[in-house]
C-alpha positions as CSV (number, residue, x, y, z in Angstrom):
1,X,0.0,0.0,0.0
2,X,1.0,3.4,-1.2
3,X,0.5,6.3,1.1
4,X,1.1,9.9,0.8
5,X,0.6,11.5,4.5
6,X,0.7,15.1,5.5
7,X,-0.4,14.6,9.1
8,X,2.1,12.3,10.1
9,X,2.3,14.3,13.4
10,X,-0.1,14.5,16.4
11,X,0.4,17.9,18.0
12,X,-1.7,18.2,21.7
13,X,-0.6,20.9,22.5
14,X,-4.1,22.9,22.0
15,X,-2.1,26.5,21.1
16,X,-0.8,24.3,18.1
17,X,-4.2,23.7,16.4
18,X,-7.3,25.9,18.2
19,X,-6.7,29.6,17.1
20,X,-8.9,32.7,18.3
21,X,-9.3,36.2,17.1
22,X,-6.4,37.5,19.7
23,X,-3.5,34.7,17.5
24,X,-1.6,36.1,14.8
25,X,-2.2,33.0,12.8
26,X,-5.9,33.5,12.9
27,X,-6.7,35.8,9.8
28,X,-4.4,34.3,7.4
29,X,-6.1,31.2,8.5
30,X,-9.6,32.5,8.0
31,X,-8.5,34.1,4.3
32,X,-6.0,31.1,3.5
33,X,-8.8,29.1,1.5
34,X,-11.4,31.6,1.1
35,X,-11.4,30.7,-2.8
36,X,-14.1,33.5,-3.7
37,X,-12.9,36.8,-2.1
38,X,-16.6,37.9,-2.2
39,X,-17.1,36.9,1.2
40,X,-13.2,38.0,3.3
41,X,-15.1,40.9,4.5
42,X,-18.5,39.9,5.0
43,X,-20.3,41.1,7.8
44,X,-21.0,37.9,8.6
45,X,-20.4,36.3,12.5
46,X,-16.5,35.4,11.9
47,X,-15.4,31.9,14.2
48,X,-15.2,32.3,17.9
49,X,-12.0,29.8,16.8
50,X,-10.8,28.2,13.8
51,X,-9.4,24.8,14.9
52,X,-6.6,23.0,12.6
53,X,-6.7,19.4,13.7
54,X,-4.1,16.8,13.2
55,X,-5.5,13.9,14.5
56,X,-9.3,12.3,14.5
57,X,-9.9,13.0,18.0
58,X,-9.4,16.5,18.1
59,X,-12.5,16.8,15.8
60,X,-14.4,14.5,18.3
61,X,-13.4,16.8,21.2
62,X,-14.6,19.7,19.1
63,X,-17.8,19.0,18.4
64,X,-18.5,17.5,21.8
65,X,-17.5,21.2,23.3
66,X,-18.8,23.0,20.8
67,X,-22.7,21.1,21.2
68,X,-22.1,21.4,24.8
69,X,-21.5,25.6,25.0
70,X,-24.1,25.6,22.8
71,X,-21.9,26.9,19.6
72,X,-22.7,25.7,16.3
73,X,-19.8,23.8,13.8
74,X,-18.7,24.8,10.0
75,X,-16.4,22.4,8.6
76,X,-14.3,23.4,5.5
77,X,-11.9,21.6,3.2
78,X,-11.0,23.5,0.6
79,X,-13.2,26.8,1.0
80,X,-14.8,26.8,-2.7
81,X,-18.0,26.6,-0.8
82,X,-20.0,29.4,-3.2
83,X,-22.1,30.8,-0.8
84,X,-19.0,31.0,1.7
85,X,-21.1,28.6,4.2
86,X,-18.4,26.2,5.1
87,X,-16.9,29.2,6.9
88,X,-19.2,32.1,7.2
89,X,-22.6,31.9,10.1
90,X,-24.9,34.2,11.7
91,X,-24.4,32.7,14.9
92,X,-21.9,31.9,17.3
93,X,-19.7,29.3,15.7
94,X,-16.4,26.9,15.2
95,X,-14.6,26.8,12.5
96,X,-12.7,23.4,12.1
97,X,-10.5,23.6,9.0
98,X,-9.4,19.9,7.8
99,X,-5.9,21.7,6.0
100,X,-4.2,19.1,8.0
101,X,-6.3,15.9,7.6
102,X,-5.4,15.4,3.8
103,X,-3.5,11.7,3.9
104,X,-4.5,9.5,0.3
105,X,-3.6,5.6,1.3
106,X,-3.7,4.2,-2.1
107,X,-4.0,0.3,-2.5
108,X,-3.1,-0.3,-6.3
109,X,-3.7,-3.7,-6.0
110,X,-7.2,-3.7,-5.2
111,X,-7.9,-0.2,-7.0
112,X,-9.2,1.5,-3.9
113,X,-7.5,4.4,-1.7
114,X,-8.6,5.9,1.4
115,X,-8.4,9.6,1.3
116,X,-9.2,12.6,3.9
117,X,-11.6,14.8,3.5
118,X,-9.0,17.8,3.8
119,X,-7.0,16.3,1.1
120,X,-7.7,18.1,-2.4
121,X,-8.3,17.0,-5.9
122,X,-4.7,18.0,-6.5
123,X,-3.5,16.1,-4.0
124,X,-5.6,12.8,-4.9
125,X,-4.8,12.9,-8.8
126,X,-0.9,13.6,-7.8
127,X,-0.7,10.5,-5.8
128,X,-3.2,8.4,-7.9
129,X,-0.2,9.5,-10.4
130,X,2.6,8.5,-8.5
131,X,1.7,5.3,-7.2
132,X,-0.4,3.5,-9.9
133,X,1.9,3.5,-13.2
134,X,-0.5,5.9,-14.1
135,X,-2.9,3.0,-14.5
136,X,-5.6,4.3,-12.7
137,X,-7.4,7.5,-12.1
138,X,-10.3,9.0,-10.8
139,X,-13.9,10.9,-11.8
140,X,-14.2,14.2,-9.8
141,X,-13.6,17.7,-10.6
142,X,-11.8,19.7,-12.8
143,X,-10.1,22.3,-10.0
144,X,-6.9,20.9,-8.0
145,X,-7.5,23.0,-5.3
146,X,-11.0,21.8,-4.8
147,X,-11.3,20.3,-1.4
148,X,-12.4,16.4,-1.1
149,X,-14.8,16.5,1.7
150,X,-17.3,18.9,0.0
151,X,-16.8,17.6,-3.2
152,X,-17.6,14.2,-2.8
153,X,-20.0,14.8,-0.5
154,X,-22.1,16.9,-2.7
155,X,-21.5,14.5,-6.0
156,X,-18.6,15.8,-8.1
157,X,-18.1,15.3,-11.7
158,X,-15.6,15.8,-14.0
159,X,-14.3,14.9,-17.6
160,X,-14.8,10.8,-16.9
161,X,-18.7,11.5,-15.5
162,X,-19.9,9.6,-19.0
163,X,-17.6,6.5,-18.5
164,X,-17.7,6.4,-14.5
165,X,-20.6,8.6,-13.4
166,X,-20.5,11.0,-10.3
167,X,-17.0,11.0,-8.0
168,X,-19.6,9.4,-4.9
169,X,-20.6,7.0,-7.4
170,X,-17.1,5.6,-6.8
171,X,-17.4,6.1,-2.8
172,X,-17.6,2.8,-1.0
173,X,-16.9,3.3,2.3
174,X,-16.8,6.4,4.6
175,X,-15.6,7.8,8.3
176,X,-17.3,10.5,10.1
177,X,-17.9,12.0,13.4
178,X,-21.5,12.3,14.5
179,X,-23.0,14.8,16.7
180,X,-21.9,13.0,20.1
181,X,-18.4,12.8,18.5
182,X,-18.3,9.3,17.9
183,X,-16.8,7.9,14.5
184,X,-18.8,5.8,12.2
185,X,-17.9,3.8,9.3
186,X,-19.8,2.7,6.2
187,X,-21.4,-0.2,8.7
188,X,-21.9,1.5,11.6
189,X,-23.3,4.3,10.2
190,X,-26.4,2.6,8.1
191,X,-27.0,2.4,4.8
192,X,-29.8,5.0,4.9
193,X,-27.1,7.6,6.4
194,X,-24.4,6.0,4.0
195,X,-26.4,7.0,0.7
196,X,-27.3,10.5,2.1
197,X,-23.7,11.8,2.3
198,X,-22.9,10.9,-1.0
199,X,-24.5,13.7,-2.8
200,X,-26.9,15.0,-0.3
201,X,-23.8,17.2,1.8
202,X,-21.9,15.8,4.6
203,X,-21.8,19.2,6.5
204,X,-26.0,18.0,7.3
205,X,-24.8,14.8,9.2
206,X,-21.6,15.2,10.8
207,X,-18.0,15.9,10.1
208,X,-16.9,13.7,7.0
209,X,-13.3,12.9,7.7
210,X,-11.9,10.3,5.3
211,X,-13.4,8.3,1.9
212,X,-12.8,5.1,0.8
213,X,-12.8,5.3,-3.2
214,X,-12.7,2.9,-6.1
215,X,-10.2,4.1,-8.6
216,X,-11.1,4.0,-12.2
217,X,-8.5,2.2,-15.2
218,X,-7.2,5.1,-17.4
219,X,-5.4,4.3,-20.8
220,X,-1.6,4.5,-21.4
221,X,-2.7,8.1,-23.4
222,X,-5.9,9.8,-24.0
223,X,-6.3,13.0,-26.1
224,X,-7.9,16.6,-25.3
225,X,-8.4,19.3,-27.8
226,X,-10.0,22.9,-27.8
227,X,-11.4,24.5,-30.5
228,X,-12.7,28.1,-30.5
229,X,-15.1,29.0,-32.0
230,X,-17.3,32.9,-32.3
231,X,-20.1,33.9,-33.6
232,X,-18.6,35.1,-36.8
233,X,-17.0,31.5,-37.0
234,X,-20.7,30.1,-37.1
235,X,-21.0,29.0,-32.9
236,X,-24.4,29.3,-32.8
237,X,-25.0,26.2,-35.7
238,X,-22.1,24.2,-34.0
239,X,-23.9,24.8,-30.5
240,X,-27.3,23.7,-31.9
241,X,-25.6,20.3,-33.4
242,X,-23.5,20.0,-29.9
243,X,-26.8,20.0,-28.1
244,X,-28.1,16.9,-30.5
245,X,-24.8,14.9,-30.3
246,X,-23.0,15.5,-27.1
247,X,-24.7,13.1,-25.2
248,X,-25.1,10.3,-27.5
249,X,-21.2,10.1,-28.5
250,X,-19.4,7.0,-26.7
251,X,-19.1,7.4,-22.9
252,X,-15.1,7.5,-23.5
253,X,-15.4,10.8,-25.0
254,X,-16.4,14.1,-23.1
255,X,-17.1,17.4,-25.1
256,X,-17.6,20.1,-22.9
257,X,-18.7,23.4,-24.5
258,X,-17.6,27.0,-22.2
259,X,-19.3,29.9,-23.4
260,X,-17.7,33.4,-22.7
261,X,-17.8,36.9,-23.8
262,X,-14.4,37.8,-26.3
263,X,-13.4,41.5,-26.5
264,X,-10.9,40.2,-30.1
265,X,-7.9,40.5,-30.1
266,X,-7.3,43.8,-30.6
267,X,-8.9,47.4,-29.3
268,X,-10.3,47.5,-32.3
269,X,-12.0,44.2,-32.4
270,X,-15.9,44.1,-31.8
271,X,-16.5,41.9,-28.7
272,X,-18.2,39.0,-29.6
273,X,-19.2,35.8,-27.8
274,X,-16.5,32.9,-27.8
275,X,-17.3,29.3,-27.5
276,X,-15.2,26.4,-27.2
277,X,-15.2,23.1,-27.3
278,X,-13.2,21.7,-25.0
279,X,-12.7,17.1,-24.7
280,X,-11.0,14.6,-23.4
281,X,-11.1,11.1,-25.4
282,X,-10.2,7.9,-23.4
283,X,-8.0,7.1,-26.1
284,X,-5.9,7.7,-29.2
285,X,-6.3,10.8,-31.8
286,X,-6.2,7.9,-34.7
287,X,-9.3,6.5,-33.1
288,X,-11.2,10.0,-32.0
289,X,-10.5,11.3,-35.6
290,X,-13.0,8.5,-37.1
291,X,-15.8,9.5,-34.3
292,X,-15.9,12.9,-34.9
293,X,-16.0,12.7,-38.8
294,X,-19.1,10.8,-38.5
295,X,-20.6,12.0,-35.2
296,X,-20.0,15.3,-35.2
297,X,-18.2,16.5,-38.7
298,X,-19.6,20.3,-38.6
299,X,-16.6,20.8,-35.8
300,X,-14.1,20.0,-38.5
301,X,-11.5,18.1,-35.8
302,X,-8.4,17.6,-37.7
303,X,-5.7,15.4,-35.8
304,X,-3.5,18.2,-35.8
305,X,-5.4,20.0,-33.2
306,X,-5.8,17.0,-31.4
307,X,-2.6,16.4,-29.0
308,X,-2.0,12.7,-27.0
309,X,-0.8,13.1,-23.0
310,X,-1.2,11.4,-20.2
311,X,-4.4,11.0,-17.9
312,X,-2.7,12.9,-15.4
313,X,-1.2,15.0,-17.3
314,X,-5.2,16.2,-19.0
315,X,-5.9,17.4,-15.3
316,X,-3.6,19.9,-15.7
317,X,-4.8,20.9,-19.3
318,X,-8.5,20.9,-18.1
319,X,-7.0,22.9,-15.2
320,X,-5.5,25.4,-17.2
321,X,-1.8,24.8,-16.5
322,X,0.6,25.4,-20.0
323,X,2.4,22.1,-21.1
324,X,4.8,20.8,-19.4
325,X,4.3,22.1,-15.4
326,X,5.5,19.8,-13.1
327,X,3.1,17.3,-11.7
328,X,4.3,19.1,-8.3
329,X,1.7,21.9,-9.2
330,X,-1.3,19.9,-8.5
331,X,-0.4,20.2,-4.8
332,X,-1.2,24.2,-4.3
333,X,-4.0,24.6,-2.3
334,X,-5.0,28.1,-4.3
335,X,-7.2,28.0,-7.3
336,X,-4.9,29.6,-10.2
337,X,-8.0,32.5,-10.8
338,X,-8.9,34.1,-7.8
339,X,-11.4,36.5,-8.2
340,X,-14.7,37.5,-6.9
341,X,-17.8,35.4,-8.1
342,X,-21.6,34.3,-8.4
343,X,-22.4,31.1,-9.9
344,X,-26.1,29.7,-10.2
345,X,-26.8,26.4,-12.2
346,X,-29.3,24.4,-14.5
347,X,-30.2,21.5,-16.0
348,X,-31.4,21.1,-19.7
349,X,-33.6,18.1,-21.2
350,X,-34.2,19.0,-24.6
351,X,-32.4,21.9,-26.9
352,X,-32.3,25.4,-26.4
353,X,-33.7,26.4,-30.1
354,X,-31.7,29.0,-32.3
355,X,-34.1,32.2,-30.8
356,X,-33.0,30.9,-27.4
357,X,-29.6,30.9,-27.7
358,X,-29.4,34.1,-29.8
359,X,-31.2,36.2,-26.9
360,X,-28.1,34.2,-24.5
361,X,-25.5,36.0,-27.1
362,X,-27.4,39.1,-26.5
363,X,-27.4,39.2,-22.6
364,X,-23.5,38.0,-22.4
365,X,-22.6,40.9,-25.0
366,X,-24.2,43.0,-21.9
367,X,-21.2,42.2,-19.5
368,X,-17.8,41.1,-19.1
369,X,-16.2,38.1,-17.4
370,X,-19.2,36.1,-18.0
371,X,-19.1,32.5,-19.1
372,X,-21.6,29.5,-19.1
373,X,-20.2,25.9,-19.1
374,X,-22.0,23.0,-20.3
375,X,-21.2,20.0,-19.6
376,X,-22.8,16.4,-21.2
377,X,-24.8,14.0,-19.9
378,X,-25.4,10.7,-21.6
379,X,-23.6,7.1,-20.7
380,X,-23.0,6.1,-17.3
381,X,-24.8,9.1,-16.3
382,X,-28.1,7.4,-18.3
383,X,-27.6,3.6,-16.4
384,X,-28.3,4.9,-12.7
385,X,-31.3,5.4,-11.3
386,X,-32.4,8.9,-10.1
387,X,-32.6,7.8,-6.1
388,X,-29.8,5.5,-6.3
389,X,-27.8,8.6,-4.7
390,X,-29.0,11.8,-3.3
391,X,-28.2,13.8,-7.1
392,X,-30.8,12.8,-8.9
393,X,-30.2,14.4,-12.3
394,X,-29.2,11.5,-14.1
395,X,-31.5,9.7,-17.9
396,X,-33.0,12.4,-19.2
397,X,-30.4,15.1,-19.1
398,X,-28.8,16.5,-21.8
399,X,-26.5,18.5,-19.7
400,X,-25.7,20.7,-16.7
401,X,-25.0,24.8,-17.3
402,X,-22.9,26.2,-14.3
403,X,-23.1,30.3,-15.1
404,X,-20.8,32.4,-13.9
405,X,-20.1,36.1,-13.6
406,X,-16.5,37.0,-12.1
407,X,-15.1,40.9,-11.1
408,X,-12.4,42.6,-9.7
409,X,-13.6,45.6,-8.5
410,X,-14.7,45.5,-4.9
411,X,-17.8,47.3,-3.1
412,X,-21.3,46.8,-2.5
413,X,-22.4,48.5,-5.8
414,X,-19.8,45.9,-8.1
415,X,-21.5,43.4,-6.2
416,X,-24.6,44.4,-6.9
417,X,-24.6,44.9,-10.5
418,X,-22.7,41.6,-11.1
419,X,-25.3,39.8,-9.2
420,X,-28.4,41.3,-10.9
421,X,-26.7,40.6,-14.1
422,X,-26.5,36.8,-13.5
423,X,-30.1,36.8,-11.8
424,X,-31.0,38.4,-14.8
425,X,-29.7,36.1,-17.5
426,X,-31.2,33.0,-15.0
427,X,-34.5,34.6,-15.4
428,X,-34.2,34.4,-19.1
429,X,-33.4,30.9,-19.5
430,X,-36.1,29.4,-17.5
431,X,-38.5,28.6,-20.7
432,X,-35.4,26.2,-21.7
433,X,-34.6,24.1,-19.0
434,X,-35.7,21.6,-16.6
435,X,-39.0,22.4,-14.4
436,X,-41.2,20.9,-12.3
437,X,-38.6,21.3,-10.4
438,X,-36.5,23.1,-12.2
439,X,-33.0,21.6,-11.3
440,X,-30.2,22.6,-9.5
441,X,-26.4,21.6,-8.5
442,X,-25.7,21.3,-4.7
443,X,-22.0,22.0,-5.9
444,X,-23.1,25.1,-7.1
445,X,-24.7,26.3,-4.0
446,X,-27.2,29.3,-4.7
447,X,-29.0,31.0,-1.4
448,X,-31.3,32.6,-4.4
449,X,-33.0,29.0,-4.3
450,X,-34.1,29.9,-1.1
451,X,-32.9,29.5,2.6
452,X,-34.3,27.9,6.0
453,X,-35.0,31.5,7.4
454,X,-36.0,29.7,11.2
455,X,-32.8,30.9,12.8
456,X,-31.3,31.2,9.3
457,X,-29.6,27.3,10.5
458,X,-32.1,24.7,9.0
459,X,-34.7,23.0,10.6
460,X,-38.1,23.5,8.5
461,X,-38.9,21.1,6.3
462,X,-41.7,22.8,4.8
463,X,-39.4,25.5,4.0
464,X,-36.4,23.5,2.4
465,X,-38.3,22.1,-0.4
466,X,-38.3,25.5,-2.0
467,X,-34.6,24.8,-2.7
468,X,-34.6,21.1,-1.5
469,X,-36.5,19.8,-4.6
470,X,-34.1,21.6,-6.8
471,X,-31.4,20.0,-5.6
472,X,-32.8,16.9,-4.9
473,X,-35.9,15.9,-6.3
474,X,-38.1,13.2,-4.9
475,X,-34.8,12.0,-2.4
476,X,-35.4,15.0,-0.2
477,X,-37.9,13.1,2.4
478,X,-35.1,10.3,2.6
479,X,-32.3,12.8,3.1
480,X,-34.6,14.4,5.8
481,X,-35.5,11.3,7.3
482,X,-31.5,9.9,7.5
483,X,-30.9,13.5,9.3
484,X,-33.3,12.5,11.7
485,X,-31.7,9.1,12.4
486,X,-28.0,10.8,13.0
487,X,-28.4,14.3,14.0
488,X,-32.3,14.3,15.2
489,X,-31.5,17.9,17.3
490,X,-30.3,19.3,13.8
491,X,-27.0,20.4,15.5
492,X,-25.0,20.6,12.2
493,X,-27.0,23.3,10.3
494,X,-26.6,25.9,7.6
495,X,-28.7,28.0,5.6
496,X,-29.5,25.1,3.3
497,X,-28.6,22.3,5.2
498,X,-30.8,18.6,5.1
499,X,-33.8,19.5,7.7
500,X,-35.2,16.6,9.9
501,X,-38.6,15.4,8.9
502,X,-40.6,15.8,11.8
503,X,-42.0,11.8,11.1
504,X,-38.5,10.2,10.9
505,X,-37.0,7.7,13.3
506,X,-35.0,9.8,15.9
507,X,-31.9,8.8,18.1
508,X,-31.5,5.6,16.2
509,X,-27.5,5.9,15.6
């Protein structure tokens, strides 16, 4: 067995790991993994103490105090949280930051690794890398320094989501700490309880703090390509095919399309919209060449623009990273664009026709930094079952947007205009996606869906299916009734966190 451990060392000493407002290390702490500086100077209750653990029990003896004084528990990982709720409250609250619980004991034998939840996706594809022969690799995320606990928890995809399905698709065995600070495994913990964190949030039921994953083979070399494509360049026909084909091409290949606004590229250039079609084929260019030509020929792939790598090596092209980084890269904890953000998310069954995506172009053209992602649905995705886990948006689904709007100017007023914008352009699009409910990505958190507003912590029932069904769909009454089996007080709360259905078994774990 492989392992790559970064908390090798139990530290006791309680000045070493809990950190209050009066330590020097306690703001850089707070603002070390804030990914989205939206939120460093919300007015927001800030952590009474941000606690660093190093070793299991240190998370038991938090929770245990902080339930007993009565203070309420964020956990973070990675702090991409979008709605800054891993680490922002409006009560009085403890901040327990899993920086230091990131160990990935891989077992290449059996294809399985256990991996903490403050480990990132970095740090799991580095050492999947390291100590497989490159053999194996694993579905989740596109962002290195997206933390595991969180991830997983809420679903995860990634490039491989139409050969392998969701990253807690691959889950097969979890730790945690429940609310009286004990730890539960996969058989301790129920299978009810078991299904609910994969995809229906950890941060509802306890404190996640390690996975046991089922790696996935990877060829020898795969091949990415990117074309771009404007308006000028006839996107909007290639867009309307992509929409048709996407998600009936083999599950080995993935063909993303990310929409963006394009100023040229020159001062004089008109802006324009960009989009670009973005893949990764589990395979060889001489066998993707023959695919595309039939599948998809308006794209025009010539092998030329196609270039062979590496499965590891295609997490740092999806991540943005020039050729030839060191692997070493994957192991920085910061996201390579930092800037300030809103995000919102849909879900879309059948094609958005010419008229629709022509008012899109219009509303983009509007503002700056914009881009929508789209991602396809189809294989794997297709063979499971909507209640098989929490995320329910499976057959059916062409493919996921994730909008975003990004800025760099700070204030209330950029904040607000930004916002609107994106509220705006989500508006708009709700004739051409998925209703009844219309869907949402708990990934993608969005408050706009609606928040518990009972002590802004969770709790109502009634009131999370405004936001609950979006997420969830029909599995919200079994992730409310699995919260009532292992945290019936609903101790770990947030503004959208899994209520407890009044009618479900209590005090049963």
């Amino acid at each position: 067995m492989a392992v790559a451990d970064h908390s090798t060392v139990s530290r006791n000493k309680t000045s070493e790991y809990i950190f209050s407002p009066a330590s020097t290390a306690y703001y850089p702490l707070l603002q070390s993994s804030q990914q989205n500086p939206r939120w460093i100077n919300s007015t927001l209750s800030k952590p009474l103490f941000i606690i660093t653990p190093y070793a299991e029990s240190q998370i038991q003896a938090a929770v245990v105090c902080a339930r007993n004084h009565g203070l309420q528990v964020r956990a973070r990982s990675g702090g991409h949280d979008y709605e800054g709720l891993s680490y922002l409250c409006t009560t009085r609250f403890v901040l327990v930051d899993l920086l230091n619980l990131r160990s990935v004991a891989l077992d290449p034998e059996k294809g399985t690794a256990w991996v903490q939840s403050g480990a990132t996706l970095g740090e799991l594809y580095y050492s999947i890398a390291k100590n497989t022969a490159r053999t194996y690799g694993f579905p989740a995320g596109l962002c290195p320094s997206v933390g595991i606990g969180g991830h997983f928890s809420g679903g995860g995809f990634g490039t491989m989501l139409r050969k392998y399905g969701l990253a807690a698709d691959n889950v097969v065995d979890a730790r945690f700490v429940n609310v009286y600070g004990r730890i539960l495994d996969r058989e301790a913990m129920g299978e009810d309880v078991f299904w609910a964190i994969r995809g229906g949030g950890g941060a509802s039921f306890g404190i996640i703090l390690s996975w046991k994953i089922k790696l996935v083979r990877v060829p020898s070399l795969v091949t990415v390509f990117t074309i771009d494509k404007r308006l000028e360049e006839g996107a909007t026909g290639l867009v309307l095919r992509w929409q048709n084909v996407a998600h009936k091409l083999p599950e080995d290949l993935f063909i993303r399309v990310i929409i963006q606004d394009d100023g040229g590229e020159s001062l004089a250039s008109q802006k324009t919209v960009k989009t670009s079609f973005n893949s990764l084929f589990l395979g060889r260019k001489d066998e993707l060449i023959p695919i595309m030509n039939k599948r998809f020929p308006e794209l025009g792939l010539q092998a030329k623009e196609c270039t062979e790598m590496s499965w590891i090596e295609s997490v740092l092209y999806f991540a943005g990273y020039p050729r030839g980084q060191p692997l070493e890269v994957l192991l920085s904890r910061t996201t390579l664009y930092k800037t300030y953000f809103k995000a919102k998310s849909d879900f879309v069954k059948e094609p958005i026709p010419e008229t629709g995506l022509q008012g899109i172009w219009e509303r983009i053209l509007e503002e700056k930094l914009v881009f929508m992602i789209m991602d396809p649905y189809g294989g794997k995705m297709d063979e499971i079952s909507e209640s098989e886990l929490p995320f329910p948006h499976r057959k059916g689904n062409l493919y996921n947007i994730q909008y975003l709007v990004k800025w760099e100017e700070n204030g209330f007023k950029a904040t607000k205009k930004h916002v609107n914008w994106i509220r705006m352009l989500y508006q708009y699009m709700e004739p051409f996606v998925s209703n009844s409910p219309r869907g949402a990505y708990l990934n993608y958190r969005d408050l706009d869906l609606g928040i518990n507003r009972r002590g802004r912590g969770g709790g109502n029932y009634s009131e999370a299916q405004a936001w609950g069904r979006k997420y969830f769909k029909g599995n919200l009454e079994r992730l409310a009734m699995a919260k009532a089996m292992v945290d019936p007080e609903n101790f770990f709360r947030n503004e959208q966190s899994i209520p407890v259905l009044p009618t479900g078994r209590k005090n049963v774990i």
